[in-house]
C-alpha positions in Angstrom: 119.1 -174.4 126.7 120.1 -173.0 129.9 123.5 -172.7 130.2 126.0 -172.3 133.2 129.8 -171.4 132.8 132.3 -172.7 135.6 135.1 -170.1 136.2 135.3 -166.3 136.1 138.6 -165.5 135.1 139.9 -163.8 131.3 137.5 -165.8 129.5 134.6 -166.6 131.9 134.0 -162.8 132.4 133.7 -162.4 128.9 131.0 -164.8 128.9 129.3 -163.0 131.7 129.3 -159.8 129.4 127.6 -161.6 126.5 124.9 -162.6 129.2 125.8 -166.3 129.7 125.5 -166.9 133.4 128.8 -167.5 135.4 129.8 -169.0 138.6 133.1 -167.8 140.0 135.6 -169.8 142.2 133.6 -168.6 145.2 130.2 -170.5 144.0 131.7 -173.8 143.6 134.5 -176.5 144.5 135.2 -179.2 142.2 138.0 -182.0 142.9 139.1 -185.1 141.9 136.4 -187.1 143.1 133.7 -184.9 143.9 130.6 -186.7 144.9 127.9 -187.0 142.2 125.1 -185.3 144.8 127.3 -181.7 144.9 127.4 -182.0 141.9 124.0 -182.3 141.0 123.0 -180.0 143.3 125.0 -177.0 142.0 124.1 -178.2 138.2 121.1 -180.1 138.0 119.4 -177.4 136.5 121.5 -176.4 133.8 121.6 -178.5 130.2 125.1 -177.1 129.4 128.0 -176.7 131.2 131.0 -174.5 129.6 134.9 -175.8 131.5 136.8 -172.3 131.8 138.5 -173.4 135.0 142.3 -173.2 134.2 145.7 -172.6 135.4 146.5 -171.0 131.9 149.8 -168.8 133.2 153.1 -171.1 132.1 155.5 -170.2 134.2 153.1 -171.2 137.4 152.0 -174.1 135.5 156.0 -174.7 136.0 156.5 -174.1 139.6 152.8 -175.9 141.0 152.5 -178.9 138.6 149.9 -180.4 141.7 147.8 -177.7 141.7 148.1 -177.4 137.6 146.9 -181.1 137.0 144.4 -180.3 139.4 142.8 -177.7 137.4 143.8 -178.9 134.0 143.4 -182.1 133.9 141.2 -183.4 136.7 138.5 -181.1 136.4 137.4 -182.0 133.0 137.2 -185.4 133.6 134.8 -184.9 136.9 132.6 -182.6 134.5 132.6 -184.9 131.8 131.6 -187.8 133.4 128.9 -186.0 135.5 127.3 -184.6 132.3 127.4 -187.9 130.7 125.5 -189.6 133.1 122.9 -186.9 133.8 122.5 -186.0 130.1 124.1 -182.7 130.2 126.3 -181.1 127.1 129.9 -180.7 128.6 132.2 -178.2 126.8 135.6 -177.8 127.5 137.5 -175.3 126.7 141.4 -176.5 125.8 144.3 -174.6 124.2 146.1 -174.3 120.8 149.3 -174.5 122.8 149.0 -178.2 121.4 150.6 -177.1 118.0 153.7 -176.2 117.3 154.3 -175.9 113.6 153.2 -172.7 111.8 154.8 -173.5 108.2 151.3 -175.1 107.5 148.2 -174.7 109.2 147.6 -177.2 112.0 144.1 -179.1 111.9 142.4 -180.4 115.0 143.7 -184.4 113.8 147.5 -183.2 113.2 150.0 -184.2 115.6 149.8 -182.5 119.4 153.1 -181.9 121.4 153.3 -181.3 125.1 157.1 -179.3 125.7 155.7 -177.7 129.5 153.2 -178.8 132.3 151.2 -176.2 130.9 150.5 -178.3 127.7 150.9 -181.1 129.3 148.0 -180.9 132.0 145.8 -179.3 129.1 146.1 -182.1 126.8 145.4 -184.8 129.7 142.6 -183.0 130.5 141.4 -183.5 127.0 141.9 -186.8 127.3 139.1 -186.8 129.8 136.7 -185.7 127.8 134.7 -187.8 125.7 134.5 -186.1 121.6 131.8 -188.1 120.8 130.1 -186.0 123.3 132.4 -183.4 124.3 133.0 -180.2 122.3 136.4 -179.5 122.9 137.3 -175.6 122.1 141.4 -174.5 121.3 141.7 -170.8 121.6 145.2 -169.1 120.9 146.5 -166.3 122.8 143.6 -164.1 124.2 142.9 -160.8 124.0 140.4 -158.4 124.1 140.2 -154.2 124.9 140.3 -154.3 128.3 143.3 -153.4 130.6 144.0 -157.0 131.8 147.7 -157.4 131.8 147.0 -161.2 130.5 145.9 -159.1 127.5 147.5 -160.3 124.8 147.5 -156.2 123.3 148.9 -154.9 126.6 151.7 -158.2 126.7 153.2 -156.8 123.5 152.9 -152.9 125.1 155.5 -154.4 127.8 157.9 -156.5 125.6 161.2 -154.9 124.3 161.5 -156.8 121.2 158.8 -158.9 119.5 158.4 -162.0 117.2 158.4 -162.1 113.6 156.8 -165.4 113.4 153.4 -166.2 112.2 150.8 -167.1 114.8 147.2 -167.9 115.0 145.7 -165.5 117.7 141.7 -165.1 119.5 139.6 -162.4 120.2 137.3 -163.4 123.7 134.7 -162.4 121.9 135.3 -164.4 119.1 135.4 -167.8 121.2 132.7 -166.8 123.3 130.4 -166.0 120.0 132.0 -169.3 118.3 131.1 -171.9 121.2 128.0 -170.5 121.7 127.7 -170.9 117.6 128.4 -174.7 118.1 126.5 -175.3 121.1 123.7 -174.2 119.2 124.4 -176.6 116.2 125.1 -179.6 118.8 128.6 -180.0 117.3 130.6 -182.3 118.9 134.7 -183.4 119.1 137.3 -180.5 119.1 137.4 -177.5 117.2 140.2 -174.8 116.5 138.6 -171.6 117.7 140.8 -168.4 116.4 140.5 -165.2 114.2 140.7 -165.6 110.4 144.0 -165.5 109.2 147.7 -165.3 110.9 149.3 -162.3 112.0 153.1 -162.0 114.3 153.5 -160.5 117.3 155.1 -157.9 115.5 152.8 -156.8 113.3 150.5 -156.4 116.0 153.0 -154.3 117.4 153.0 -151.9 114.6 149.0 -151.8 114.3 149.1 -150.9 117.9 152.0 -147.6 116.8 155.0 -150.0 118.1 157.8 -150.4 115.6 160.2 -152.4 117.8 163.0 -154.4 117.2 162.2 -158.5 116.7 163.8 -161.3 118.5 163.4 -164.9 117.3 161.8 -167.2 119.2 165.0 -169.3 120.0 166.0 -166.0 122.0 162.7 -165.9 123.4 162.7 -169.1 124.8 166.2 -168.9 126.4 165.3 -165.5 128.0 161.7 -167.0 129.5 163.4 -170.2 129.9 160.1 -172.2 128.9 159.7 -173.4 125.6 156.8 -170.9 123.8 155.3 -171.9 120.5 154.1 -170.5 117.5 151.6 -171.7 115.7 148.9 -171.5 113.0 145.5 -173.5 113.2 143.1 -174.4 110.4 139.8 -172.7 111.3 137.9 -174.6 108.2 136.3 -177.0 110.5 135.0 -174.1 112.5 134.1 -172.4 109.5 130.8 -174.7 108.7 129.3 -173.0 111.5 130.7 -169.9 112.4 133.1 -167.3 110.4 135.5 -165.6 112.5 136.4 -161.6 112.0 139.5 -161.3 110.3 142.9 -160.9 112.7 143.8 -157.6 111.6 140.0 -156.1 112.1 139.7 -157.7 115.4 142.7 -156.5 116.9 142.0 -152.6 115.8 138.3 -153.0 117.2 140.0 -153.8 120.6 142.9 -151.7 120.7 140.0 -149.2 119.7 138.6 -149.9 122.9 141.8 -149.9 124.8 142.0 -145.9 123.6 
């Protein structure tokens, strides 16, 4: 299968390192109503196309709704519905944002909430997407060992105080390694994408040599002033085809890297 991914940001790049070709913002423009043509012509040759165009920072999502739905939700739906006629695989790559509960581990059928644009445009541009022939990834707070400040390793560096509560977080690597896993197997419909287990921000913190003070998230979310989640997803769906590193091993390989 030859496969093409659409958008070079966090993600995309990490998809570039694991040798996947990638076309950045530069190579492409995709809109609401994009002719069928362009888009053959920039994707005709390709049997798989991998969504990692996104407006993933909250607080812009917030301020630009337009150009957020744009992104979020509109863009899936053109590449769907291209691939679908021309007998491509379309993969999407969603969030985990769409839980909020982490008292039991959320599965891809358990309820979804939407409490910012952010989530908002994200789950409408799942709604685009058909599961039947769609595979629809949700990652969970990204990081990696690079210096990226979106890093979820060098977030926690900057924060004074940090969360106690459990949360489900992902490697790039390991959703890069557990798409391609599923593109391989032809699975289909959505799919919780994390590391194995469930770790807080604070114990991150202190595998990292940070012992700082905690902060709920009720005093998070009045600070911010957007309404953060944490969550925990079920990765035994996922786990027929791929296993995922454990969180704790994960996070000291990158923060390995970091040094």
């Amino acid at each position: 299968m030859k496969i093409i991914v659409v958008g070079n940001g966090y993600l995309g790049s990490t998809f570039g390192k694991h040798g996947i070709e990638v076309l950045g913002r530069d190579k492409f423009y995709i809109h609401y109503g994009c002719d069928d043509a362009y888009l053959t012509a920039t994707f005709g040759e390709y049997d798989v196309i991998i969504n990692c165009i996104a407006k993933s920072n909250t607080r812009f999502c917030e301020t630009d709704f337009t150009k957020a739905f744009m992104s979020n939700s509109n863009i899936p739906g053109v590449l769907s519905n291209w691939c679908a006629k021309n007998g491509k695989k379309f993969v999407h790559i969603s969030t985990g944002c769409l839980y909020d509960k982490n008292n039991i581990p959320q599965k891809e059928t358990d309820n979804l909430v939407a409490h910012c644009n952010y989530t908002l445009t994200k789950w409408v541009g799942e709604k685009q997407c058909d599961p039947e022939k769609d595979l629809i990834i949700r990652p969970r707070l990204f990081f990696d060992g690079s210096d990226r400040p979106s890093n979820l390793l060098n977030k926690i560096k900057r924060f004074d105080k940090l969360s106690r509560e459990l949360d489900s977080v992902s490697s790039t690597d390991t959703v890069v390694n557990a798409t391609l896993t599923l593109i391989e197997n032809h699975a289909t419909g959505v799919f919780n994408v994390a590391c194995d287990g469930y770790i807080s921000m604070h114990e991150i913190g202190v595998l990292m040599g940070f012992d700082k003070d905690w902060i709920s998230i009720d005093e998070i979310r009045k600070q911010q002033g957007l309404h953060l989640v944490n969550n925990t997803m079920d990765l035994s769906k996922l786990k027929k085809y791929f296993i995922p590193p454990m969180i704790e091993d994960e996070v000291l390989r990158c923060i390995g890297e970091m040094k």
